[in-house]
C-alpha positions as CSV (number, residue, x, y, z in Angstrom):
1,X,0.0,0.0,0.0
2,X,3.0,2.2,1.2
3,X,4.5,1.8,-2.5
4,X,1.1,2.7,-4.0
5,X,0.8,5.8,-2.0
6,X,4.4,7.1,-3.2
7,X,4.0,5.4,-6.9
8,X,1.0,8.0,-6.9
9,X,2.3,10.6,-5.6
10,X,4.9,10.7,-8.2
11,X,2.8,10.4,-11.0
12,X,0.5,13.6,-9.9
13,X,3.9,15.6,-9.4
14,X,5.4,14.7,-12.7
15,X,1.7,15.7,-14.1
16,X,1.7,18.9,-12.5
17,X,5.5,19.6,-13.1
18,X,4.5,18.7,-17.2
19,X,1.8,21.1,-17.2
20,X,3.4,23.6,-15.6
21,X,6.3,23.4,-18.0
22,X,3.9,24.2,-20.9
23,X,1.1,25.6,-20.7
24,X,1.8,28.0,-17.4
25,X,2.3,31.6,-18.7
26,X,6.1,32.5,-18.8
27,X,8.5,35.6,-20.2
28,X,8.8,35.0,-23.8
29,X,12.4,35.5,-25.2
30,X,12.8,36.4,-28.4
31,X,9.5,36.8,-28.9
32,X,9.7,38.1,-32.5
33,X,13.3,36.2,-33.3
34,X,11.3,33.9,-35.9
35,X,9.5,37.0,-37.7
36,X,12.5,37.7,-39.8
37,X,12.7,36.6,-43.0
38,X,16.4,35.5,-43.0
39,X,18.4,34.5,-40.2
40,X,21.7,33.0,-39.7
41,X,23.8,31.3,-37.0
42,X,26.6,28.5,-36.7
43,X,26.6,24.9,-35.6
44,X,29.0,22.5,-33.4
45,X,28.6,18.2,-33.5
46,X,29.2,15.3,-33.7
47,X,28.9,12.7,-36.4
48,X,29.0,9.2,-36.8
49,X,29.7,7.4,-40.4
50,X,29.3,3.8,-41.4
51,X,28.7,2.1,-44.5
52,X,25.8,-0.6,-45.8
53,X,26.9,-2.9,-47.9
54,X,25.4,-5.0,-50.5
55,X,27.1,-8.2,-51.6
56,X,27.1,-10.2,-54.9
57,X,27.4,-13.7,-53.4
58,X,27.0,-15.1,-49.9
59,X,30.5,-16.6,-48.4
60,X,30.2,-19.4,-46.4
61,X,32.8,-21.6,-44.1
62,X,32.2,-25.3,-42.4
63,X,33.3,-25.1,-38.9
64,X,32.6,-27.6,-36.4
65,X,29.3,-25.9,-35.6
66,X,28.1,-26.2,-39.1
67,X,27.7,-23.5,-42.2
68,X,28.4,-20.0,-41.5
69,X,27.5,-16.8,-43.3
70,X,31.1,-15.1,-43.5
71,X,29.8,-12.7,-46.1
72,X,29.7,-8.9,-44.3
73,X,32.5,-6.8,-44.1
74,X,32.5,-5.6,-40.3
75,X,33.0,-1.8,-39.7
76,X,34.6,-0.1,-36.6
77,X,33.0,3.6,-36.7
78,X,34.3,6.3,-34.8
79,X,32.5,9.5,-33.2
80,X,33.7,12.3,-35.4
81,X,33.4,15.9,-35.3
82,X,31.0,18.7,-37.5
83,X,31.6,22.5,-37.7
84,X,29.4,24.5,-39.9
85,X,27.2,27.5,-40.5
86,X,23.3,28.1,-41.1
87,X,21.4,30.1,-43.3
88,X,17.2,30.1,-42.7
89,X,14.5,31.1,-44.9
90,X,11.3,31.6,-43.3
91,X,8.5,30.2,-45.5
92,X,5.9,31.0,-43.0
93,X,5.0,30.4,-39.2
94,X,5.7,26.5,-39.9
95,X,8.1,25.9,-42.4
96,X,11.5,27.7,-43.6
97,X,14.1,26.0,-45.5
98,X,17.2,25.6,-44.2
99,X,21.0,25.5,-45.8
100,X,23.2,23.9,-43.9
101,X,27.3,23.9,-45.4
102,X,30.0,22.4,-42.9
103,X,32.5,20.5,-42.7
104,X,32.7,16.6,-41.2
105,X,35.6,14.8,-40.1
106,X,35.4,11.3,-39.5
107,X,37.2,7.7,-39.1
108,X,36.0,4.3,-40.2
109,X,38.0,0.9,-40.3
110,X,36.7,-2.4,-42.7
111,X,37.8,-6.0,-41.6
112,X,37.9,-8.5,-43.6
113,X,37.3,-11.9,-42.8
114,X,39.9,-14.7,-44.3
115,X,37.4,-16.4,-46.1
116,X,36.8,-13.7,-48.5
117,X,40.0,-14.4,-49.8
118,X,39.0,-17.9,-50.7
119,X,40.1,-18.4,-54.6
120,X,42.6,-15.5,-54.3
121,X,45.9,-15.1,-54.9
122,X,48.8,-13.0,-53.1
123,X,52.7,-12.4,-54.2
124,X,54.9,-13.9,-51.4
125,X,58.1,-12.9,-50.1
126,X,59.8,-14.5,-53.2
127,X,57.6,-12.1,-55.6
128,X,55.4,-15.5,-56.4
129,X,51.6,-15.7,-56.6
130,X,50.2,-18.0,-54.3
131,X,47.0,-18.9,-53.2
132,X,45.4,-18.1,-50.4
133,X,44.3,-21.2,-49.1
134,X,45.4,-24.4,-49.8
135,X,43.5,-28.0,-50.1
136,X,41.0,-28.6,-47.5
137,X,41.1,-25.1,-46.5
138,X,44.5,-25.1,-45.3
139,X,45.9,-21.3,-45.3
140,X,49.2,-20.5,-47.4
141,X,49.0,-17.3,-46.2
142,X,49.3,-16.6,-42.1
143,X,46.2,-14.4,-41.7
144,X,46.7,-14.5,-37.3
145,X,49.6,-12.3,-37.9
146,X,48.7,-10.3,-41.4
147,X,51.9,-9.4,-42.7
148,X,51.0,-7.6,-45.3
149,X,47.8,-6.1,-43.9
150,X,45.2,-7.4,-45.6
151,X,42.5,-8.1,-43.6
152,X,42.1,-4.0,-42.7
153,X,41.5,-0.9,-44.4
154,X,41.4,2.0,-42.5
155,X,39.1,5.0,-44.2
156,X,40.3,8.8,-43.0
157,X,37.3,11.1,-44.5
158,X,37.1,14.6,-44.3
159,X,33.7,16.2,-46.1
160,X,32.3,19.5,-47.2
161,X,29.1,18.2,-46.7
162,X,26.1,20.5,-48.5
163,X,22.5,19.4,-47.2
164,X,19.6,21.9,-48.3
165,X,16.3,21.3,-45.6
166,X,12.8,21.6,-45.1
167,X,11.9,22.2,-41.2
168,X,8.3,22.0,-40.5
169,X,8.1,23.3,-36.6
170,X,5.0,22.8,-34.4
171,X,3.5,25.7,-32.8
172,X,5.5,27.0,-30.4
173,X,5.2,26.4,-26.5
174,X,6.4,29.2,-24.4
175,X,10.2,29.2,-25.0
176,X,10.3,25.6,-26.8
177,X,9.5,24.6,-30.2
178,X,9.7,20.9,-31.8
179,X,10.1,20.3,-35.3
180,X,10.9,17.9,-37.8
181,X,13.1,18.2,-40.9
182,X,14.5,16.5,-44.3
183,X,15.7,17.1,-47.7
184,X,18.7,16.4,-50.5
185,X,22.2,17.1,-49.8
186,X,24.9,16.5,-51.4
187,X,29.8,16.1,-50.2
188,X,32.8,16.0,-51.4
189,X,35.1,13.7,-49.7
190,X,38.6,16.1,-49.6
191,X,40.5,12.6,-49.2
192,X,38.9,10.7,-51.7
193,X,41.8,8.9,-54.2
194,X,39.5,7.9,-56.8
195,X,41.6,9.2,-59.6
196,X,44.8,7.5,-58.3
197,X,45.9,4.2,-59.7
198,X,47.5,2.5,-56.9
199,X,44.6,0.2,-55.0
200,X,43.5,-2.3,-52.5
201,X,47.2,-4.5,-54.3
202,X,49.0,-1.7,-52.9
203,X,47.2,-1.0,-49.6
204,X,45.0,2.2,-51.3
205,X,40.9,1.5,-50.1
206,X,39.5,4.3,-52.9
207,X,36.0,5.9,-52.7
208,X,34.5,8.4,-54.9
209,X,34.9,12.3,-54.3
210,X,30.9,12.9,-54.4
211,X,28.6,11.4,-52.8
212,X,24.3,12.5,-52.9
213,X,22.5,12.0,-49.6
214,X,18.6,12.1,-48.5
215,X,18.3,13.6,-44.6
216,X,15.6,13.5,-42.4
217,X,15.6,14.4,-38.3
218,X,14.2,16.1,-35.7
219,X,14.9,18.7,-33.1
220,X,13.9,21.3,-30.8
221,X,14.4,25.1,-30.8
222,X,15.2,26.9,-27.4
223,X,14.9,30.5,-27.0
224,X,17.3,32.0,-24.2
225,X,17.6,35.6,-23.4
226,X,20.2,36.3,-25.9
227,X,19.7,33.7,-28.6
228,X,18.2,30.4,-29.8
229,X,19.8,26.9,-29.2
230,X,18.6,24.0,-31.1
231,X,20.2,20.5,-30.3
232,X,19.5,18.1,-33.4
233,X,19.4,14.7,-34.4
234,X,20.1,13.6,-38.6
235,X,19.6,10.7,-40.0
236,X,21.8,10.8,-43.5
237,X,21.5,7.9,-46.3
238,X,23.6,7.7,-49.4
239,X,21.9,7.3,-52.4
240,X,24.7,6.4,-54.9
241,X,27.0,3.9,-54.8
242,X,31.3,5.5,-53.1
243,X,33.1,2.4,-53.9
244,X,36.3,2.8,-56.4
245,X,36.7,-0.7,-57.6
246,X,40.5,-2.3,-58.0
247,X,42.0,-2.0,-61.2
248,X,41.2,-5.1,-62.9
249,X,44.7,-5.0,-64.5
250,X,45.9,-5.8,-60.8
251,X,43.9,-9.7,-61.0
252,X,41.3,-10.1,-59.3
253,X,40.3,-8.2,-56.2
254,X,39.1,-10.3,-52.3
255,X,38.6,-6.6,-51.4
256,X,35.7,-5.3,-54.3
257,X,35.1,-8.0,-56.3
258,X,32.0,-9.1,-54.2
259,X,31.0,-5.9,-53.1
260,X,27.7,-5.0,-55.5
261,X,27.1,-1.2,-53.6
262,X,28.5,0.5,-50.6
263,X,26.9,3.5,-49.1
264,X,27.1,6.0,-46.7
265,X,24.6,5.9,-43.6
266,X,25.4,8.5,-40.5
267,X,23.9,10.4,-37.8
268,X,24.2,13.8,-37.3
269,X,24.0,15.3,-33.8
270,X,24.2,19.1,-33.6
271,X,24.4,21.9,-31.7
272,X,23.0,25.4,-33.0
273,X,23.1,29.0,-32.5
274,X,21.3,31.7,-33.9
């Protein structure tokens, strides 16, 4: 009964405390900040880039517990970091479009797993080309200590990323105002080597320099004394296809051959100020 009492209690203060929050009367700030017809501010975040793959063929492995799927590249994503500025276009009370430019560094590594370089060949020590694996799955090749690094690719990014939005807000609530938001955008990747000619035989993972995007997300405006703050989450989804396949000149490639696509999903998280 005791734990009833309190669970009660609780829920009538957290009902009170919500309806306080918005819908008592409070000091608007900024009252006419959305009137103007352009406005502009800056943004701080974080980002955080991986890829989706899509595969031409399934690879498989018997181990002792049976047939495994060994088919997906496995991707360790880091949290990177997003600086950019704003540009707003009020449409009306509701909606304004939105123009977004920054710029987005981030860090992703690919593994490999050795059975994607079943039917491969490498050049050993003595400048031979050897397979792989042997008979009966027996590896030529010491993939426990990777000598010669293939089992990695490390991807270093840095993108002017260009994302044009529609924001549709709710009405605002005192000094808070939710909204929603998607569109197009479009980046260039400043460390993409697609026009270089060295590849995955020489250790060079190569993705194209542009890359088209659709965005959607959500968010909520803030209005302080002095200015508005808007925390807000993106989703981002590559449309077109980044990878740079290996130069079939080179043989044939355990890194791209099976690869069909590879694009580009993130989330956003920023910080504005207006």
């Amino acid at each position: 009964m005791r734990k009833l009492v309190v669970i009660v209690f609780f829920i009538l203060i957290s009902q009170s405390s919500f309806a306080q929050l918005f819908s008592r009367e409070r000091i608007l700030h900024n009252e006419n900040f959305d009137k103007d017809r352009f406005s502009y501010g800056y943004y701080l975040g974080f980002n955080n880039y991986g890829f989706d793959f899509d595969y031409n063929d399934n690879i498989s492995a018997t181990t002792d517990n049976g047939e495994l799927d060994r088919t997906d590249i496995q991707i360790d994503k880091s949290i990177g970091f997003s600086v950019g500025l704003l540009g707003n276009m009020r449409i009306n009370d509701y909606i304004d479009l939105r123009f977004e430019p920054g710029l987005y560094i981030t860090n992703r590594t690919l593994h490999y797993n050795a059975y994607h370089f079943q039917g491969y060949n490498y050049i050993d020590s003595n400048n031979n080309s050897v397979p792989y694996f042997g008979s009966s799955f027996t590896t030529n090749y010491d993939f426990e200590n990777d000598p010669q690094n293939v089992l990695e690719r490390e991807i270093r990014s840095t993108y002017i990323h260009l994302p044009l939005l529609v924001k549709f807000s709710a009405k605002r609530i005192n000094n808070f105002k939710p909204f929603i938001m998607g569109g197009a955008s479009m980046s260039i990747n400043l460390n993409s080597n697609e026009d270089t000619r060295e590849d995955n035989s020489d250790g060079q993972f190569r993705m194209k320099r542009y890359t088209y995007y659709y965005e959607v997300g959500l968010g909520i405006d803030f209005y302080l004394p002095y200015f508005k703050f808007t925390p807000s989450i993106r989703g981002v989804f590559a449309i077109n296809d980044e990878l740079v396949r290996d130069d079939p000149l080179n043989g044939p490639s355990p890194w791209t051959d099976n690869i069909a696509s590879m694009k580009t999903q993130g989330i956003f998280i920023n910080f504005t100020f207006q």
